[in-house]
N, C-alpha and C positions, 0 to 999 in steps of 0.2 A: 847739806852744807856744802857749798860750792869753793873750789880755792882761789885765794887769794891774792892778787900782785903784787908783785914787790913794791910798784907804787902806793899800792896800799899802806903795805905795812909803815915804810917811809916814810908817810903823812901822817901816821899814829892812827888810822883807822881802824877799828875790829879789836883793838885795845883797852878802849875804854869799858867796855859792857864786862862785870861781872859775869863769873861761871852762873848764878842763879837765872841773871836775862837771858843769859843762849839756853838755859832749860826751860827758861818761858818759852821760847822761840818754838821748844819742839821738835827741831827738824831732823836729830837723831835718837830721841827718845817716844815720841809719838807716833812719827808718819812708819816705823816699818810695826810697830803690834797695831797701830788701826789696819795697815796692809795685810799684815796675815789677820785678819779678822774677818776681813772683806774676803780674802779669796779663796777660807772654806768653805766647803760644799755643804756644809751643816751648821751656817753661819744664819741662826736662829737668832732672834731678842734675845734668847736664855742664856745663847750661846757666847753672843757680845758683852751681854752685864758681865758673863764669868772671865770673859777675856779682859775686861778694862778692872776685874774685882769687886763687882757688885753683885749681890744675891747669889744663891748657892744653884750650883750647879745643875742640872738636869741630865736626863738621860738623854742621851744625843740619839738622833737616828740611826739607822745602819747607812755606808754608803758601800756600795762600790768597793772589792779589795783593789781594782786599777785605780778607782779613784784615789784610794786614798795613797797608795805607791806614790802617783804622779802629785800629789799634792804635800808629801815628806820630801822628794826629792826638789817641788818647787823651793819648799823651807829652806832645805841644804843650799841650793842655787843662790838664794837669799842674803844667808846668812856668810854663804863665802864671798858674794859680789859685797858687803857691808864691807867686812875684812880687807878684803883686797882695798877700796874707798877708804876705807880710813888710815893704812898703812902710804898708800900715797899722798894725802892730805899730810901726815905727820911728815912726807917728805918734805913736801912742800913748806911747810912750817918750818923745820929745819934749814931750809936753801934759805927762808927768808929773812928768817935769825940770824944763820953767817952773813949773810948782805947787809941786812940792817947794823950789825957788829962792825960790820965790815965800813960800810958807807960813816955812819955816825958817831959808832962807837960808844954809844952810851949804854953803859953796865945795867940803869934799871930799865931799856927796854929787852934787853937780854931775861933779866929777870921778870919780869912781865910775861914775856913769851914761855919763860918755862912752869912760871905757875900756868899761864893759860894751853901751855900744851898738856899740865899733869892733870888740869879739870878737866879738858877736853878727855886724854884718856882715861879720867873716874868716869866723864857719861859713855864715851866709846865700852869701855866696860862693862856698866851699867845697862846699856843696850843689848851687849853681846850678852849679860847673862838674863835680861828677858826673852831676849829670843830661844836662850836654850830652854829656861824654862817656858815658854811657851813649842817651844819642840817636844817636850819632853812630856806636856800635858797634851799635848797636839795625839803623841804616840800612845799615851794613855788610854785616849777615848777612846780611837783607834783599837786598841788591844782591847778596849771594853767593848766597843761594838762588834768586834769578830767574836768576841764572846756570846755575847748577846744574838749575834747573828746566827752562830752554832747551837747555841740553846734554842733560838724558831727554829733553825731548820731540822734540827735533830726531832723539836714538837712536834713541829707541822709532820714529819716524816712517818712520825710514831701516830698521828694522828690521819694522815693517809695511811698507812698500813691497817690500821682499826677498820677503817673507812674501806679499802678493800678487801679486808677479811670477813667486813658485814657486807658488802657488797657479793661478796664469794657466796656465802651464805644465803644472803636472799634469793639469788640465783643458783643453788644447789636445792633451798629448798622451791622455788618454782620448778624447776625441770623435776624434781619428783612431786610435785601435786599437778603438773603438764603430764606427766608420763602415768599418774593415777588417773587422772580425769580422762586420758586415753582408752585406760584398760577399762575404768566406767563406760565409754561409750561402746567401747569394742562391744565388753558384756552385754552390754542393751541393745545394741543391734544384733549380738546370737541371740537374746533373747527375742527382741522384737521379730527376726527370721523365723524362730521356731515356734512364736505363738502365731505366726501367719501359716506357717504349716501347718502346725494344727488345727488352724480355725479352717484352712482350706478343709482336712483331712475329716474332721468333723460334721461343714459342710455336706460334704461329698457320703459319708456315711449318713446325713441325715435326709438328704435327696434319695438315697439308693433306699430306706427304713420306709420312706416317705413312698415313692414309688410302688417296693412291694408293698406294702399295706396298700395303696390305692387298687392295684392291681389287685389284691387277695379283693377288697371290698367290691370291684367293679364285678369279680365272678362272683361272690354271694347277692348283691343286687342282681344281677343276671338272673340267679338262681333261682330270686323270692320272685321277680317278674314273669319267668317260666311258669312258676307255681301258680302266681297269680293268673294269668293266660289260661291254664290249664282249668282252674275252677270258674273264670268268666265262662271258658269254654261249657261245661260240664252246665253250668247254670243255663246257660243258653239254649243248651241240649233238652233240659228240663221245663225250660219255658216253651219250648217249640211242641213238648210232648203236651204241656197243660193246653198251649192253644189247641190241639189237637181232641183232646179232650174237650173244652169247649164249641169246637167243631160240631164235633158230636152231640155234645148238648144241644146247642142248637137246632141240629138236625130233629134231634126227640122231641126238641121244644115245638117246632113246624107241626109235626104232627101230631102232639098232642092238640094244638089251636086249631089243627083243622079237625080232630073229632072232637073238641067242647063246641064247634057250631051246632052240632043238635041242642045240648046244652043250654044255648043261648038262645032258644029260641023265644022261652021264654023272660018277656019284659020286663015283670017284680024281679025276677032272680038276675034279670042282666044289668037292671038299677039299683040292685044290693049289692052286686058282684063290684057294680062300676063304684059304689061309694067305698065300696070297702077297696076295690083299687085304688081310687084316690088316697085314700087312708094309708093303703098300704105304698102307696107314689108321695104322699108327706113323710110318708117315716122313712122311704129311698132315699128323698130329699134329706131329712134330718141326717140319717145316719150317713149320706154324702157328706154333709157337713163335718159332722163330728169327725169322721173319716178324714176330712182334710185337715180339722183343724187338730188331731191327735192321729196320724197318719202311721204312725209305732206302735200304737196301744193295741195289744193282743185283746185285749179281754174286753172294750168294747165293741171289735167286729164280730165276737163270740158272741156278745149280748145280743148284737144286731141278726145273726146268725138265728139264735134262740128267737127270738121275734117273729124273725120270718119262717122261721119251723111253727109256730102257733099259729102264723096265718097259714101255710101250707095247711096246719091240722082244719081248720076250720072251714079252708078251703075243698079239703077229704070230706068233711060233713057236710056241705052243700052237696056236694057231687054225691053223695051217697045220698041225699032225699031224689036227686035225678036219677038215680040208678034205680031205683022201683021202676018207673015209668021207661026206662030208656035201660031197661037187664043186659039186652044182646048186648046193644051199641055201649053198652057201661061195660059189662064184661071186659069187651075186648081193648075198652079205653080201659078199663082196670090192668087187665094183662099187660099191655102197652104201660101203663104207668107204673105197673110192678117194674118192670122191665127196664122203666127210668129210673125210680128210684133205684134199683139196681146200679144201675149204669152212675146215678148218682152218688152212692155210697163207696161203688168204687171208685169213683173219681175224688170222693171226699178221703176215702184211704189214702189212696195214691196221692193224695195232695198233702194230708194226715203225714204221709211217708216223706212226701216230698220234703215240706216244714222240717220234720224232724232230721232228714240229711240235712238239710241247708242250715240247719241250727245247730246240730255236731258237725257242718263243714264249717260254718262260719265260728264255732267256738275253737274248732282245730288251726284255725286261719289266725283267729286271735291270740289263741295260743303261741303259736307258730310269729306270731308278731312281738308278741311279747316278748318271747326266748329274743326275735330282733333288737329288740328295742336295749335287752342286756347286754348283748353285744354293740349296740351301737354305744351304749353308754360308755362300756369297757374299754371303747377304740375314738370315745370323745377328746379325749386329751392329746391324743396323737393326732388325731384329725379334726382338726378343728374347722377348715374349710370347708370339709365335706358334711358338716353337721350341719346346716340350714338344708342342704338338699334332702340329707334324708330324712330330718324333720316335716317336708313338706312332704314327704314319699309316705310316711308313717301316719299322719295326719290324712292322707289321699286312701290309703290302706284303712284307716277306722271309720271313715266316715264315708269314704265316696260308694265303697263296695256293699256295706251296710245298706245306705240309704236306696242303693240303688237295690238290693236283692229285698227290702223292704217296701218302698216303691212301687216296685215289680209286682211283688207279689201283692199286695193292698192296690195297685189299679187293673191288674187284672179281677178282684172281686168286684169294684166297680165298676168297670166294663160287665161285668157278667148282669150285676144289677140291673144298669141300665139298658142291658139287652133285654131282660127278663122283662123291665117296663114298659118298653118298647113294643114287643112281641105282645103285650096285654093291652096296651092302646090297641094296636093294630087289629087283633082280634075286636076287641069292643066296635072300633069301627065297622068292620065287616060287616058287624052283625047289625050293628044302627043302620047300614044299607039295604041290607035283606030285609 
C-alpha cells in the first residue's frame, strides 16, 4: 500500500472504498504470506496448500541448519520492514487528517479517516499476526525437521556402525581363512617337499636294489656260462676221442676189405653178398630215414643197431662156409676180426660209457638248470627286465645243448653207417674189377 498525498486526500480519494475493498485488494494481507511461501526452501505444493490452509500438512524435508537460520532471520527482516511501513503510513495518515482538518475542516472526513485508520490497523494486525503465525509454524517445521534430521543421522549412524562392525568381521574373518589357507599351503608344500624326498630317497634305494641284484645276477649267468663252457668243452673232448675211435675203425675196416678179397673171389657168394648188401644199403637207407625223421629216439637206433648185428651174424656164417676152403687166410681174418670185434665192443663200451656220462652230465645240467630256473623265478618280480634274456638263455640251455650233444652223437652213427656202406661198395667193386 503506497502513501498517499494530501492532494489526494483533499479531493476525497482513497475514501470512499470500504475496509472489505482494500482486503479485496490484498496488498497487506496477501502479498507478504504468498512471499514467505515463495521464499522457503521447502516450498513444496504440500507445503503451499498448508501455508494458504488447504490439506494437511506433510512432512517437510530436512534443509540445511544455515538454511534455515538465514531464512528465520529473512522472516524477522520481513516482518520488522512491515512494522516500520506501516507505522510510517499511519504517519502519514495522521499529517493528512490534520491538513485535511485543517484545510476544510469537515468533522466527517475526520471521522472517515479514523474509522479507515482503525480498519486499516485491524488488517495491519491481522497481518502482523499471520506472519507470526506463519513464523511460528515456520520454526515448527524447523524444529521438526532437526528432529527428524537427528533421528536419520542418529540411523543412518547406528546403521553405518552395524555396517562397519560387519565390515570388521568379514575382514577378521577373511584374514583368518587367508592365514588358514596359508598354513594349508605352507603344509602342502612341506608335504609336497618331503614326498619328493622320499620318492628321490626310494628311487635311489631302488636303483642301488636294482643294481646289486643285476650285478649278483650278471656273476651267477657268468657262472652257469663257465659251467656251460666247461661241459661243451669236456663234450668236445669226447667227441674228438669217439672220432678217434672211429679212426680206428676205419683203419680195421681197410683191412678187414682187403682180406674178404680172397673171399670174394667167388661170384654166387659175391652176388649174394651184393644182394644182401643192397638189402642191407635199403635198410642204411631206411633206418637213415627213420634216423632223421625221429633223430631223439633211443630205441629205434637200438632196433637199427639189433638189425645190423643180425646181418653181421649172418654175415659170420657166410664167412665161416669160406673158412673151410680159405682156414689159414680165415684164421687170421678170424683173429683180425676177433680183434675188431674187440676193438668194437670196446668202443661200443666206451661209447656205452660215454652215453651214460653225457646222460648224468646232461641230467646234472638239467638239473642244475632247473635249481636256475627257481631262482630265476624268485628274482622275477624284481627283475623284470632281465626276464626275456634269461628266458632265451634257458630255452638256448634246453634245447640248443640237448639237440646238439643228440645230434652229435645220432650223426656220428650215421657217418659210421655210411662209412660202413661205402667201404662195402668199394670192396664189391674191386672185386667186380678183378
Amino acid at each position: 500500500m503506497s502513501t498517499q498525498s494530501p492532494t489526494s486526500l483533499a479531493s476525497g480519494q482513497g475514501f470512499g472504498k470500504s475496509a472489505s475493498a482494500r482486503k479485496k485488494k490484498g496488498s497487506w494481507k496477501d502479498a507478504p504470506s504468498a512471499g514467505l511461501a515463495s521464499d522457503l526452501p521447502y516450498s513444496s505444493p504440500e507445503v503451499s496448500a498448508a501455508a494458504s490452509g488447504k490439506g494437511e500438512e506433510p512432512l517437510p524435508t530436512v534443509a540445511p541448519p544455515s538454511d534455515q537460520l538465514d531464512l528465520i532471520e529473512k522472516l524477522r527482516a520481513e516482518i520488522k520492514l512491515a512494522e516500520d511501513k506501516i507505522v510510517s503510513e499511519s504517519k502519514g495518515r495522521a499529517d493528512a487528517e490534520k491538513v485535511a482538518a485543517d484545510v476544510k475542516g469537515q468533522k466527517d472526513i475526520a471521522e472517515k479517516m479514523a474509522e479507515q485508520r482503525a480498519a486499516e490497523a485491524a488488517d495491519q494486525q491481522e497481518v502482523i499476526d499471520q506472519l507470526t503465525a506463519h513464523i511460528t509454524d515456520a520454526e515448527q517445521k524447523i524444529e521438526n525437521q532437526k528432529r527428524a534430521a537427528l533421528v536419520a543421522e542418529a540411523t543412518a549412524k547406528e546403521d553405518m556402525e552395524m555396517k562397519e562392525k560387519e565390515l570388521n568381521k568379514i575382514k577378521k574373518l577373511k584374514k583368518q581363512a587367508k592365514t588358514q589357507d596359508m598354513l594349508i599351503i605352507e603344509g602342502l608344500r612341506e608335504n609336497l617337499a618331503q614326498a619328493k624326498d622320499d620318492f628321490v630317497q626310494a628311487k635311489d634305494e631302488a636303483v642301488a636294489r636294482v643294481t646289486e641284484v643285476r650285478e649278483d645276477w650278471e656273476g651267477r649267468l657268468k657262472k652257469v656260462n663257465d659251467e656251460l663252457a666247461e661241459t661243451l668243452a669236456s663234450v668236445k673232448t669226447l667227441e674228438t676221442e669217439i672220432n678217434n675211435k672211429n679212426m680206428q675203425l676205419a683203419s680195421k675196416d681197410e683191412e678187414i676189405s682187403e682180406k674178404d678179397e680172397v673171399i670174394e673171389q667167388q661170384r654166387a657168394q659175391i652176388s649174394e653178398m651184393e644182394s644182401r648188401l643192397t638189402k642191407y644199403d635199403n635198410q642204411v637207407f631206411e633206418l637213415d630215414r627213420d634216423l632223421e625223421s625221429a633223430s631223439g629216439e633211443l630205441d629205434a637206433m637200438r632196433a637199427a643197431q639189433e638189425e645190423l648185428k643180425a646181418e653181421v651174424g649172418s654175415l659170420e656164417m657166410e664167412v665161416a662156409r669160406v673158412k673151410a676152403k680159405f682156414s689159414d687166410e680165415i684164421n687170421k681174418m678170424e683173429e683180425d676180426k676177433l680183434s675188431t670185434q674187440r676193438d668194437l665192443e670196446s668202443f661200443r663200451k666206451s661209447e656205452q660209457i660215454y652215453r651214460e656220462d653225457s646222460e648224468k652230465m646232461l641230467t646234472v645240467l638239467k638239473q642244475k638248470i632247473v635249481s636256475k630256473e627257481y631262482e630265476i623265478t624268485a628274482y622275477e618280480q624284481e627283475l623284470t627286465n632281465i626276464k626275456p634274456l634269461m628266458g632265451r638263455l634257458r630255452e638256448a640251455v634246453n634245447t640248443g645243448l640237448a639237440t646238439k650233444l643228440s645230434t652229435g652223437r645220432i650223426g656220428k652213427f650215421r657217418e659210421r653207417a655210411r662209412s660202413i656202406r661205402g667201404k662195402v661198395k668199394a670192396r664189391v667193386q674191386k672185386t667186380l674189377k678183378r
